[in-house]
C-alpha positions, 0 to 999 in steps of 0.5 A: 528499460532495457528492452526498449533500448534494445529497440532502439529508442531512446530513454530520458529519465530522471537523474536524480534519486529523489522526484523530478521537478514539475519543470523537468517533467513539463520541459521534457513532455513539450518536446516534440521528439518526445513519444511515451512519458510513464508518470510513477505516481507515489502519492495520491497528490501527484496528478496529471492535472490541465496543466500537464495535459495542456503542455504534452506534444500532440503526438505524445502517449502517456502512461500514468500508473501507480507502482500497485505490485512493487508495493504490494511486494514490499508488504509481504517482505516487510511482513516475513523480515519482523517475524523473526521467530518464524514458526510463530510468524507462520502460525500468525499468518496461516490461522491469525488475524491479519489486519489492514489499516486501509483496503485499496488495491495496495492491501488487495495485492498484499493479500494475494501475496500472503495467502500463499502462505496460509492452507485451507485446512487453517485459513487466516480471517482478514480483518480491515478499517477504511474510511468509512462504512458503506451502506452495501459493507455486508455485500463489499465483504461478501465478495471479497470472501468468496474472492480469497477464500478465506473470511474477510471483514471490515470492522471499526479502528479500536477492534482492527487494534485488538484483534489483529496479530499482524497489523498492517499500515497501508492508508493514504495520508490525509487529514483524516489518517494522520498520527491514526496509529498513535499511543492509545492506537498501540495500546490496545493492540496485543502485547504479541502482535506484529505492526508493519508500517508500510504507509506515512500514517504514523511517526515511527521514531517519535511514537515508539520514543513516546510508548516506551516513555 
């Protein structure tokens, strides 16, 4: 932001920490003086919809993005901050299983990020559950393989559980993934591995009070 203030332009934004109403938004993006609108999306619902696109000015540029990197970061921090024990955590993500609840862009960039940590010499296999298996899976897998360089596979949600020793949550919350990480979820897992909750698909509070019960 600061180098288009530098240019000169001036920038509206949200005062407000938490989301902008639909009113503020819309006010703002009919107003004529009004050049570029960037929408941040933070969750699959929020959607530039007729509505939206009905009340822009006709002069009006928008750049409607989804915070891919920024999230992809928060992973790996998230990650590195539960492996208290680092040599053990280095271990786990250099010759473990590392595995996604989830494979969207998100967990793609996260990959990315961890194999930085890993060498070729001990590589990682990376393991993930999506919504559902595709009739080309062998295929999916086999270019995601040849793109990292290490084994990546799909496999079912009881197997994801057993076999990861980092286990990541990155899934969009639907009806379909809600409570998916849930008291039979966790017992399955190992007694030794990681879970880092980066999505809104489990209660965490609630879950652990639950477990430890």
């Amino acid at each position: 932001m600061g180098i288009l203030e530098n240019a000169g332009y001036e920038l509206i934004v949200n005062p407000h920490d938490s989301e902008p109403s639909r009113e503020w938004v819309l006010k703002h993006i009919a107003d004529p003086q009004v050049g570029a609108a960037c929408i941040m999306h933070s969750q699959p619902s929020d959607k530039v919809d007729q509505e939206f696109i009905d009340t822009c000015n006709e002069n009006l540029k928008c750049v409607s993005t989804f915070s891919v990197g920024h999230v992809a970061d928060i992973t790996v921090m998230l990650v590195l901050m539960t492996l208290r024990k680092v040599g053990y955590g280095i271990d786990l993500v250099k010759r473990g299983e590392i595995g996604f609840l989830g494979f969207g862009r998100i967990p793609q960039a996260a990959v990315d990020r961890l194999l930085a940590f890993t060498n070729k010499t001990e590589p990682p296999t990376i393991i993930y559950n999506s919504s559902r298996e595709r009739a080309n899976q062998a295929a999916i897998d086999a270019d995601f393989t040849k793109r990292y360089g290490v084994e990546v596979k799909r496999v079912e949600k009881d197997e994801l559980a057993s076999q990861a020793d980092v286990l990541i949550v990155l899934c969009d919350l639907n009806p379909s993934t809600k409570d998916i990480v849930n008291k039979e979820f966790l017992a399955k897992m190992k007694p030794t591995s990681i879970l880092v909750n980066v999505a809104r698909s489990m209660k965490g509070e609630p879950l652990l009070a639950e477990v430890k019960g």
